[in-house]
C-alpha positions in Angstrom: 15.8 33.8 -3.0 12.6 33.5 -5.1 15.1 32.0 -8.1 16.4 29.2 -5.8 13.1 28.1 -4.5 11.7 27.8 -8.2 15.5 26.0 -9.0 14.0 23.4 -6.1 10.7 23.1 -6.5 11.4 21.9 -10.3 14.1 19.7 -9.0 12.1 18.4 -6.9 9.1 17.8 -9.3 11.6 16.6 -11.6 13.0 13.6 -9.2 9.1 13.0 -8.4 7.7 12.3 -12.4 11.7 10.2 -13.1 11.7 8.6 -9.6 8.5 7.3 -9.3 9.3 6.0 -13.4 12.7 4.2 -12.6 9.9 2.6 -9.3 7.5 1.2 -12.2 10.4 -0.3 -14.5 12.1 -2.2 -11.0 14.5 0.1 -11.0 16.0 2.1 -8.1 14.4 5.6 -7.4 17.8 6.9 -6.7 18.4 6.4 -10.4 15.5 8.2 -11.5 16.3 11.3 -9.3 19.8 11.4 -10.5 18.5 11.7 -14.6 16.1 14.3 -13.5 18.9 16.1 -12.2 20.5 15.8 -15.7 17.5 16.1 -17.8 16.6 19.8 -16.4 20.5 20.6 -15.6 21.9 23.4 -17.6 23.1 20.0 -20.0 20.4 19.1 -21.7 17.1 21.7 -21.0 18.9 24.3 -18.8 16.1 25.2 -16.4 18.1 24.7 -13.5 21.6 25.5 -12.7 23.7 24.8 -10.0 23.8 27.8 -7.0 25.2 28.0 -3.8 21.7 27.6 -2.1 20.9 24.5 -3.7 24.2 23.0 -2.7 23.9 23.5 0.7 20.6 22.2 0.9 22.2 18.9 -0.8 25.0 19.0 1.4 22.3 19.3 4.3 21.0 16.0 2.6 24.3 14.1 2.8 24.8 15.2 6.2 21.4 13.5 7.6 22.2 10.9 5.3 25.3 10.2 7.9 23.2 11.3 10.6 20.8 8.3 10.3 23.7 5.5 9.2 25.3 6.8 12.8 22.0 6.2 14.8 21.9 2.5 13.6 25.5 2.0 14.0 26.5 -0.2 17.0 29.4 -2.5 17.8 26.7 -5.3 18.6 25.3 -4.6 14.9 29.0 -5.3 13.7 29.2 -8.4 16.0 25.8 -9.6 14.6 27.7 -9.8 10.9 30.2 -12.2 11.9 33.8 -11.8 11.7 33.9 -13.1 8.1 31.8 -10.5 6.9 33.5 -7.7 8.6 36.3 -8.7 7.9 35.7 -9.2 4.3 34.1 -5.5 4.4 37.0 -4.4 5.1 39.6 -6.4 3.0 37.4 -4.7 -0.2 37.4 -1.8 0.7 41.3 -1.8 1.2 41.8 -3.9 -2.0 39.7 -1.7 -4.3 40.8 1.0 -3.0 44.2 0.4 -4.0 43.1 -1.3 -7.3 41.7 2.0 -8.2 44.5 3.7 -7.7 46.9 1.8 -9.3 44.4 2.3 -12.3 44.1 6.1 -11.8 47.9 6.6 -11.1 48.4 4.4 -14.6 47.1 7.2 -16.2 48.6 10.1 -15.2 46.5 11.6 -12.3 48.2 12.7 -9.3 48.1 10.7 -5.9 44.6 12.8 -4.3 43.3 12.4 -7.3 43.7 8.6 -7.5 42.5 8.2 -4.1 39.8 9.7 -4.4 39.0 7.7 -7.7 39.7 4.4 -5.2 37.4 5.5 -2.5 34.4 6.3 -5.2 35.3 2.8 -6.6 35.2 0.8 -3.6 31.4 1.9 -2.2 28.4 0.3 -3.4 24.6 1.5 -3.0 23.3 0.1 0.2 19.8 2.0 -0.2 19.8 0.0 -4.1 21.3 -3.1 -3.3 19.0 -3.9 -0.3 16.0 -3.2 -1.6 16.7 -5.2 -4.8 17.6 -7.9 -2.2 14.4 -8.0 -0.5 12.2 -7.7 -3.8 14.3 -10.7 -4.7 13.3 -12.6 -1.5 17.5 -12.8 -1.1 17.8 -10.7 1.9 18.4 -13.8 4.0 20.5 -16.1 1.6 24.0 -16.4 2.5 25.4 -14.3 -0.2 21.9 -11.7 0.1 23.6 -11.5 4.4 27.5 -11.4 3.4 26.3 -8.3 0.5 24.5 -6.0 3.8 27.8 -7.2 5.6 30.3 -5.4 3.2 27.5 -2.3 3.0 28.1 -2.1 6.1 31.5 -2.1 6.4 31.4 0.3 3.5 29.4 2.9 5.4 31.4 3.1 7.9 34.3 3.7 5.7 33.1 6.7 4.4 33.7 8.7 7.5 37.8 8.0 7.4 37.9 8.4 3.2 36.4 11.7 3.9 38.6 12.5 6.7 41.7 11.5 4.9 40.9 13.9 1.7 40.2 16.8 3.9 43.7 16.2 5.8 45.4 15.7 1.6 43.6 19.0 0.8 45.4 21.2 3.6 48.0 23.6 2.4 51.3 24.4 3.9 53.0 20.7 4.1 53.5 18.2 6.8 53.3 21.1 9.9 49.9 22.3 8.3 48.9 18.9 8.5 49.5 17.7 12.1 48.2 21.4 12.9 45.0 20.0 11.1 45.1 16.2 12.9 45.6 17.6 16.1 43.1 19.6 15.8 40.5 17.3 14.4 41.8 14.8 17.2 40.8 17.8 19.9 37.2 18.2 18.2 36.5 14.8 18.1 37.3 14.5 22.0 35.4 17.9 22.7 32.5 16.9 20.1 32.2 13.0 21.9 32.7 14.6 25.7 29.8 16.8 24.9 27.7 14.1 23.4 28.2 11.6 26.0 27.3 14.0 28.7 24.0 14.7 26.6 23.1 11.1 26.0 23.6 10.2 29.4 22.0 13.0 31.5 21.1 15.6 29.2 18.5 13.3 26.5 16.7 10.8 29.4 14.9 14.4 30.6 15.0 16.0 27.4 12.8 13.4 25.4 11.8 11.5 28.6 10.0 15.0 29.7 5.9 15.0 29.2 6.1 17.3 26.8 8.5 15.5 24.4 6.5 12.2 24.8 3.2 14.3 24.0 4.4 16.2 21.1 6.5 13.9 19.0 7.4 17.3 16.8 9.5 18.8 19.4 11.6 15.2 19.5 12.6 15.9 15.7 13.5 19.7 16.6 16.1 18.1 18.8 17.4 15.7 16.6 17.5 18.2 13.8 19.6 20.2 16.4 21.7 17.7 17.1 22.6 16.6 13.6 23.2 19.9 12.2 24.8 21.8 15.4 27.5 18.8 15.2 28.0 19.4 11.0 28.2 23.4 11.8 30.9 22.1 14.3 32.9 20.0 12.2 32.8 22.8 9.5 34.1 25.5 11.7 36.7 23.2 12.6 37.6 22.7 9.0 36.6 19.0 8.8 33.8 17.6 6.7 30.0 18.4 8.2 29.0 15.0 7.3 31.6 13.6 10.0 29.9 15.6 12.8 26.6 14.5 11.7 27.6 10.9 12.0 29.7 11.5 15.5 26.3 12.8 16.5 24.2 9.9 15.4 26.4 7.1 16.5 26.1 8.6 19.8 22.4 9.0 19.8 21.8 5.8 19.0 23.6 4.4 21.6 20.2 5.9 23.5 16.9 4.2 23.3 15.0 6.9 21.7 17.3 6.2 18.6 14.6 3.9 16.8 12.0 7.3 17.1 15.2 9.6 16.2 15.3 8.0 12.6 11.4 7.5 12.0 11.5 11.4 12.8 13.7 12.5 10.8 13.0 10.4 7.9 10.4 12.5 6.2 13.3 15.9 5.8 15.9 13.6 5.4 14.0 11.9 2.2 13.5 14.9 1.0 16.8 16.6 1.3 18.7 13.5 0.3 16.3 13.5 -3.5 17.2 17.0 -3.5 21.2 15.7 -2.9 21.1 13.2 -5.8 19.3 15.8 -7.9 21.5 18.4 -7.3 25.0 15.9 -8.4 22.5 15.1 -11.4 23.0 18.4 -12.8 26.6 17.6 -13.4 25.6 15.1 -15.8 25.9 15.6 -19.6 24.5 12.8 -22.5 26.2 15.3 -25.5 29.6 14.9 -23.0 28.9 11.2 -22.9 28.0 10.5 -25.9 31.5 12.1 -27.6 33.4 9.7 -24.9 31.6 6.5 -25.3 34.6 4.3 -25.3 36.1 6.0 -22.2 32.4 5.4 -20.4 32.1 2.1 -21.3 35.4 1.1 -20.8 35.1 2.6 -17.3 31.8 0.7 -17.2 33.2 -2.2 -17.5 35.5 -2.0 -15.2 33.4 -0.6 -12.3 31.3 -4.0 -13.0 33.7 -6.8 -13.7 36.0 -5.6 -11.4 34.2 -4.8 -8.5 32.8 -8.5 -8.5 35.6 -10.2 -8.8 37.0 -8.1 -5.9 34.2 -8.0 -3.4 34.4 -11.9 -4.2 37.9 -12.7 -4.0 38.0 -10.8 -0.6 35.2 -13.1 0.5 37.1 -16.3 -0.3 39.6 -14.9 1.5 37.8 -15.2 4.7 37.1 -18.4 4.2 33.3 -17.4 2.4 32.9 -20.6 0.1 32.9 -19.9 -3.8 29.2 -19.2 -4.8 28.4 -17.2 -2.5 31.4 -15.0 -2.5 30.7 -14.6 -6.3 27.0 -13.9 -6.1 27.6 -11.5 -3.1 30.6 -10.1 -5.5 27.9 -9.5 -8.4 25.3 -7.6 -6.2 27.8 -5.0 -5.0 28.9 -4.3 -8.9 28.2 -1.1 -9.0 28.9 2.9 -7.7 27.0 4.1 -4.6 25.3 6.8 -3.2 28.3 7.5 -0.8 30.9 7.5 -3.9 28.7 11.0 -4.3 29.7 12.7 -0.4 33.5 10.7 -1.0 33.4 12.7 -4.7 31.8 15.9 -3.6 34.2 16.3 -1.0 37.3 15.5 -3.6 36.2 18.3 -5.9 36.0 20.6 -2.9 39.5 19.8 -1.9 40.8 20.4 -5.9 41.5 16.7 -6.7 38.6 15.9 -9.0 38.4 18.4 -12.3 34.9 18.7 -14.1 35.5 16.4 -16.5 36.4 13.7 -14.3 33.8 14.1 -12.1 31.3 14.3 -15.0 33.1 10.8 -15.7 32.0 9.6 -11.9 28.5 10.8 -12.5 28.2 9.4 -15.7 29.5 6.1 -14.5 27.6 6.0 -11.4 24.3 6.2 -13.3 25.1 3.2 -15.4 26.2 1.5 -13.3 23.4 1.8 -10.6 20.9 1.1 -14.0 22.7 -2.3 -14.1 22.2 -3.2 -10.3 18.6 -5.0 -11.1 20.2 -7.0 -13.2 23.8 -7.9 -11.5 21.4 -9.2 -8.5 19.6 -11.1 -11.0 23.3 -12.9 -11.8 24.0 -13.1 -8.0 20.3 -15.3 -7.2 21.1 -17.7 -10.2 24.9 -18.4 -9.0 24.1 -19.0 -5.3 21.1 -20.6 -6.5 20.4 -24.2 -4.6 23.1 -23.3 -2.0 21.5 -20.6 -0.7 18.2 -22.0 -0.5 19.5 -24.7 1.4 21.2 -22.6 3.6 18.4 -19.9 4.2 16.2 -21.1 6.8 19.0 -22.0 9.2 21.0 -19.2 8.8 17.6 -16.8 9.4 17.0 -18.9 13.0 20.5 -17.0 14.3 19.9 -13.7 12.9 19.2 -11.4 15.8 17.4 -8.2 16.4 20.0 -5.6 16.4 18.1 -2.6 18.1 20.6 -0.5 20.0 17.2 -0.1 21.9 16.1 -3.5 23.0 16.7 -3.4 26.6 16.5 -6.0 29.6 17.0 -10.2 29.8 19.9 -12.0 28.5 18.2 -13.1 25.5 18.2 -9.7 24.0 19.4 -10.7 20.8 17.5 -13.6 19.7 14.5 -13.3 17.2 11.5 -11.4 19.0 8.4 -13.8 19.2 6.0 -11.5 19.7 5.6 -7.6 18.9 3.5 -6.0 21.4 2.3 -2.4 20.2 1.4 -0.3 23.6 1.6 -0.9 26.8 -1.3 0.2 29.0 -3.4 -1.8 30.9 -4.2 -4.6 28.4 -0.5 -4.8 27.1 0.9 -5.0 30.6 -1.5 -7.7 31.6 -1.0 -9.8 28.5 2.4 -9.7 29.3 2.2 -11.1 32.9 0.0 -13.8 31.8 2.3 -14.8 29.6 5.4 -17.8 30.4 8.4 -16.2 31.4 10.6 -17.6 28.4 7.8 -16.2 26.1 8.7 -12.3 27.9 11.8 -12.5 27.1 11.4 -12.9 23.4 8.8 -10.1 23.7 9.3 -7.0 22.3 7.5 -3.7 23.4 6.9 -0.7 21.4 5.8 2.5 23.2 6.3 6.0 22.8 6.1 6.8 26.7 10.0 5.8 28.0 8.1 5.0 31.3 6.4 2.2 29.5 9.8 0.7 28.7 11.2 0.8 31.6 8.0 -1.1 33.0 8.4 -3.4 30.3 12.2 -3.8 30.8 11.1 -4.6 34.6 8.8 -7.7 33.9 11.3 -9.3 31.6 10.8 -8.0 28.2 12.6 -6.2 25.5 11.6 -2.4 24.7 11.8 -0.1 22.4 10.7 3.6 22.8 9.1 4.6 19.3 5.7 5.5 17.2 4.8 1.8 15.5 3.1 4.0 13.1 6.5 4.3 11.4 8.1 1.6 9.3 11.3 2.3 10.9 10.1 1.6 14.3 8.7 -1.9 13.7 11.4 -2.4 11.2 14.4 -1.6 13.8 11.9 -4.0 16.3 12.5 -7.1 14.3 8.9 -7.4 13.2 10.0 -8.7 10.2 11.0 -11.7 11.8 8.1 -11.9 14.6 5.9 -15.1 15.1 2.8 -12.4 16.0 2.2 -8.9 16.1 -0.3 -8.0 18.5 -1.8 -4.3 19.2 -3.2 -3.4 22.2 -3.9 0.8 21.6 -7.2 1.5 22.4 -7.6 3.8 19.1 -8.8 2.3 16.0 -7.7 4.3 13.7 -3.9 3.8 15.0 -4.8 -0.2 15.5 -5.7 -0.2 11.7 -2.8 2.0 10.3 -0.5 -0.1 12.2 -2.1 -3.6 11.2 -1.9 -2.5 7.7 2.3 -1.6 8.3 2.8 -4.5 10.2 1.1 -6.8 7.2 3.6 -5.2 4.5 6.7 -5.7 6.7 5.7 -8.8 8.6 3.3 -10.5 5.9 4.5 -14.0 8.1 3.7 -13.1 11.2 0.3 -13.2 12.5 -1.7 -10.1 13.6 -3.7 -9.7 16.6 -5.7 -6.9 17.1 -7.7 -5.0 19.4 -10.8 -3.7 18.8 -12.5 -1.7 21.4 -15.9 -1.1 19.9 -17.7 -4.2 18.0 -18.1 -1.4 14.9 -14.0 -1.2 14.5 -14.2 -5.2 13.9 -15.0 -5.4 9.9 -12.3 -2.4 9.4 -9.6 -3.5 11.3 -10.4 -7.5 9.4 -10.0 -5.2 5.9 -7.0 -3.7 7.5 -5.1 -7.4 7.4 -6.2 -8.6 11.5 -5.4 -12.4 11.3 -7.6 -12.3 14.9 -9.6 -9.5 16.0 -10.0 -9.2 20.0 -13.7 -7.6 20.4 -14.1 -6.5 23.5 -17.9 -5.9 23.7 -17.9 -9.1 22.4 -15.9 -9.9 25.2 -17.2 -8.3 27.9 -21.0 -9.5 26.8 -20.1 -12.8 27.1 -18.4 -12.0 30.7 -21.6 -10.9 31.3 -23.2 -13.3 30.4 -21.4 -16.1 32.3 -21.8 -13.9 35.6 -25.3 -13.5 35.1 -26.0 -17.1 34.6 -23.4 -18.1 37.8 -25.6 -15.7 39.7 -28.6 -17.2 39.1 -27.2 -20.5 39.5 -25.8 -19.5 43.0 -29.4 -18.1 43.9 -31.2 -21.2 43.3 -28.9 -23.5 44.6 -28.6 -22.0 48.1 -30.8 -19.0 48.2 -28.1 -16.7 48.8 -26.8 -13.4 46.1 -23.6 -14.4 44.5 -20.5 -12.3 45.5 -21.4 -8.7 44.9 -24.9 -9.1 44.2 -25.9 -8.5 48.1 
């Protein structure tokens, strides 16, 4: 035990000092934690080598990874792509799929094995290609929207690729294997049954209860519960964990605590999902590399050049004009973090060998070190096209929280962000136009705040806006104004300071309760502070000067001065 803790800590430690590195030369963290994987794996300085404990832990990672995709999955998310990009999600996964088998098959391996090879090829890094996207202000081109599209669509994927290698790996012919589907088709029934029962009576009074909405820990007990209950399920029922985990979260997020689900669990699942990348690190070998340089490379170079040109030729397909299929088809050039789980669970099921799979690893790495500069290629083919096309195309994007609840204008841009709703939020929000409600969006972590919310018009989600996640799943990214109406400073100012980073368009309006607050919550990033002893000293003042006014005029005390 002691052994495995130490194997984790310097894992860990490791991923820290090569992650945060990889963060100051633009690159992906991911990257960083896989080469510290490598650099203290029993390759290169041997302090840590692989054990069973480690690699459940890491399996424990990929699982929540799932867990969290399924919470934001929803079929108004898929509408909210467009059929083109769906579509053309899918078309390249199919297509490279295939490509890569053909390839694999060229060469000798057998038919799991090339599969597998397909599915590793055909998934991209969502976690690297969006965040290169946004530091590239390309998020909300044309080609930066059709890229998330096939991510998407790639995400999703991973749960049938999986399920298809575990169904090629049973033993015993075609009888074992419709024993197998039929029972995975009786799991998944049992698995869904039991979730919709919980997400429609069981989580309302669960999370709804006082006690959940006071202690936010016990909400991330239950998610945890949920998340791994449903992987130990799909294990005993020899299926991959990872699909239970994601049965789970598609089905919690079809609740409104889903937004607060994912902030919650994000901290573990950061954590877990480092020690995941760190732990496929120590498969990684420079020596090995090194003595096959023209196999890597010439590998390399195919991951690269053809992945682009068949992400883009799917995209033209659809009818998505030239440039952008191209520049979208250069951003998804490289190997994913999924290609890991679809990999992993090949080499579990016998079709991957070491040495191929030190060949995935290898590859992976490269090509994820490439990503900064394959999106670099994609923003100077789009180039004018997309700027031209960026502002109009934003206008239609809608907020796609499975949470959002009430008015038929549910999907349009929020507005306005309103953070809290006690007194002063619910009585901003019924001074306000009725058209102006509707494009309001509440955040509270009380669900009996949403459903007041819900009831005068507005949109609502049920969350902590002290998490990214929260405001980010809100839409405050493409909020007018964010205004915060919690009475506590110190949550007014953490919040102010989040909703700057995210939102750094939108203007901020604060509330400060005590005239003290007002210079910390302006350092904070307040666009407009609301003072209220400024406030209510200069409602004094006006009703002490009616008052008198009254007095003199007709001798009598003013209303409530008698």
């Amino acid at each position: 035990m002691h052994e495995t803790v130490v194997d984790i800590l310097i894992l860990l430690a490791a991923a820290l000092a090569l992650g945060m590195l990889a963060e100051r030369l633009r690159l992906s963290a991911i990257l960083g934690y896989l080469v510290a994987g490598t650099l203290v794996g029993p390759n290169v300085l041997g302090w840590v080598n692989p054990s069973d404990r480690v690699d459940y832990l890491a399996e424990l990672g990929a699982s929540l990874l799932l867990f969290t995709i399924g919470t934001d999955f929803s079929v108004r998310r898929l509408k909210q792509l467009g059929r083109r990009a769906f579509a053309a999600g899918v078309l390249q996964v199919v297509v490279t799929v295939a490509a890569g088998y053909a390839i694999a098959a060229a060469t000798g391996l057998g038919h799991g094995a090339s599969f597998a090879l397909g599915a590793v090829l055909a998934l991209s890094s969502t976690a690297v290609v969006a965040r290169l996207l946004i530091d590239t202000r390309t998020i909300d081109t044309a080609h930066g929207r059709n890229a998330i599209g096939v991510l998407l669509v790639q995400d999703i994927s991973v749960v049938p690729i999986v399920l298809a290698l575990s169904f090629a790996g049973t033993e015993g012919g075609g009888g074992a294997l419709v024993d197998a589907a039929v029972r995975a088709a009786l799991y998944a029934g049992l698995l869904v049954a039991s979730f919709v029962l919980l997400v429609r009576f069981v989580i309302p009074r669960v999370l709804g209860a006082q006690a959940m909405v006071r202690n936010r820990d016990l909400a991330i007990v239950f998610a945890l519960v949920c998340a791994i209950g449903s992987a130990i399920g799909a294990e005993s029922a020899q299926l991959p964990p990872a699909l239970g985990a994601f049965v789970a979260g598609v089905l919690l997020g079809g609740s409104p605590f889903a937004a607060q689900i994912r902030a919650d669990v994000a901290p573990l699942h950061i954590i877990l999902l480092t020690l995941f990348f760190a732990a496929i690190g120590l498969a990684g070998d420079p020596a090995w590399a090194a003595r096959n340089a023209p196999l890597v490379l010439a590998t390399l170079a195919i991951v690269i050049v053809g992945k682009a040109l068949l992400a883009a030729g799917a995209m033209r397909i659809v009818g998505i004009s030239g440039a952008t299929a191209l520049a979208a088809g250069a951003a998804l050039a490289q190997i994913g973090e999924f290609s890991f789980i679809v990999a992993e669970s090949a080499r579990d099921d016998g079709f991957l060998n070491e040495e191929t799979f030190r060949l995935v690893v290898t590859v992976t790495v490269a090509s994820l070190a490439l990503a900064p500069l394959m999106v670099s290629v994609a923003a100077r083919i789009a180039g004018p096209f997309d700027r031209r096309r960026a502002a109009p195309a934003r206008a239609g994007k809608a907020g796609e929280g499975a949470g959002h609840g009430g008015g038929d204008d549910r999907n349009a841009v929020p507005a306005i962000i309103l953070v809290g709703f006690g007194p002063a939020g619910q009585t901003m929000l019924d001074r306000m136009h009725e058209s102006m409600r509707r494009r309001t969006v509440v955040i509270d972590s009380n669900p009996a705040m949403r459903e007041r919310a819900i009831a005068r018009g507005a949109m609502a989600e049920i969350g902590d806006a002290g998490r990214r996640e929260v405001l980010e799943h809100a839409g405050a990214a493409e909020a007018s104004a964010i205004v915060l109406s919690m009475s506590d400073a110190g949550a007014v100012a953490h919040v102010t300071a989040l909703a700057r980073s995210i939102a750094p368009n939108a203007t901020v309006v604060a509330r400060a309760r005590y005239h003290l607050v007002h210079p910390e919550l302006e350092r904070a990033g307040a666009h407009m502070v609301v003072d209220e002893e400024t406030l209510v000293g200069a409602r004094l003042a006006d009703e002490a000067e009616r008052a008198v006014r009254l007095r003199e005029a007709t001798g009598r005390l003013g209303p409530g001065l008698a």
